[in-house]
Steps between C-alpha positions, in 0.01 A plus 500: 500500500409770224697754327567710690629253780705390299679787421523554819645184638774526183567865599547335874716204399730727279624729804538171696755372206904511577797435330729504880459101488669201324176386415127655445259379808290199449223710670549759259496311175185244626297849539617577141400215328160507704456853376610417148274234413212704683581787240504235207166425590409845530644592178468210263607712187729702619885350354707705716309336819504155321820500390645535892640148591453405868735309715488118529819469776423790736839469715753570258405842297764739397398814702580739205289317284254493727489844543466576113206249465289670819551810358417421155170328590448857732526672139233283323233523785600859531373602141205643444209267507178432257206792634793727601473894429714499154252248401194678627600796277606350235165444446353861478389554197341891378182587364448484139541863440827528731746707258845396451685727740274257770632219373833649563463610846305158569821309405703731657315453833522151424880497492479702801332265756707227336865685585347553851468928414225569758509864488511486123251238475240745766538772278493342183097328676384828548576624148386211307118537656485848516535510103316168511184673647589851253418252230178486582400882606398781307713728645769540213679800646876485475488464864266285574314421887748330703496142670290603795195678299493258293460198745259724725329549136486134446416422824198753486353384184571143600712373246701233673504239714581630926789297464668614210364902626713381795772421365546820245440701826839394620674551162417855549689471818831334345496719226582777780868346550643697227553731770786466725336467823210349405585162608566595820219720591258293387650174661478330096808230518594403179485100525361262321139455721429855319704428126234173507192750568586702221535206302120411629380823400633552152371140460160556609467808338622356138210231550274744628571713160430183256185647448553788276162650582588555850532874498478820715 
């Protein structure tokens, strides 16, 4: 059983758990402790895991208590786990010559993915490498080419990897839900499949950038 079984099987177990009997089903608490010391082993280092204390007499559990373990040991296998999103952008990190307001909207998007703001978090993707790429063009305008010329740009002149051209092609197309109907005409849910892609791009562009000769 893996990781996400597990959760799973907890998940299943809690909406099994009442509190209508005298006493909690030995069914009930045998799956528990199975599923407890398969999470121990899972999670080795984790204290809120190890700490859990299984049942040795299975036939006489209070049924309250038993309800507040379950759903405690729901809320440890619940958090968010080692190669997660948060930690995936956590570790973006800008190109030498990113200016401070970056950094800013960098830890701003940051806190955004972690609070769960999709919309902002789209947005804030789209931003971020737009001025990303700006840093390396000569246009110095006040206005500056916009996402899409300068990813057909890069594309043309062959400045990044397919993947990460990819990947800034459908920034441009989140950057379009500032609008009101956006979302809907363009059939662009905001979930977290397309809060991680941004998250991809902005990381693969920020390693793509490392080089400080890559230029248009």
């Amino acid at each position: 059983m893996d990781k996400v079984l597990l959760l799973d099987a907890v998940r299943q177990l809690d909406t099994l758990v009442g509190v209508g009997q005298q006493f909690a089903l030995p069914q009930a608490v045998r799956q528990f402790n199975a599923l407890l010391q398969h999470a121990k082993s899972l999670y080795p280092s984790r204290p809120d895991i190890v700490a859990i204390g299984s049942y040795a007499d299975v036939a006489y559990v209070n049924p309250q208590e038993f309800t507040d373990v379950v759903r405690r040991f729901r809320a440890a296998v619940e958090l968010r786990q080692p190669g997660s999103i948060t930690e995936v952008v956590s570790g973006i990190t800008l190109p030498p010559d990113a200016s401070d307001d970056l950094a800013s909207d960098l830890q701003e998007f940051k806190e955004a993915v972690g609070l769960g703001l999709r919309k902002t978090a789209l947005l804030l993707a789209g931003s971020i490498a737009e001025a990303l790429l700006l840093l390396r063009h000569p246009d110095i305008s006040e206005r500056g080419p916009g996402l899409a010329q300068l990813v057909t740009q890069a594309r043309a002149q062959r400045l990044f990897g397919r993947d990460t051209l990819r990947q800034l092609e459908t920034l441009n197309d989140y950057r379009d839900l500032i609008h009101t109907r956006a979302g809907r005409r363009n059939r662009i849910q905001r979930n977290d499949a397309r809060v991680e892609q941004a998250v991809m791009a902005l990381k693969l562009l920020c390693s793509e950038l490392e080089d400080t000769s890559v230029r248009f």
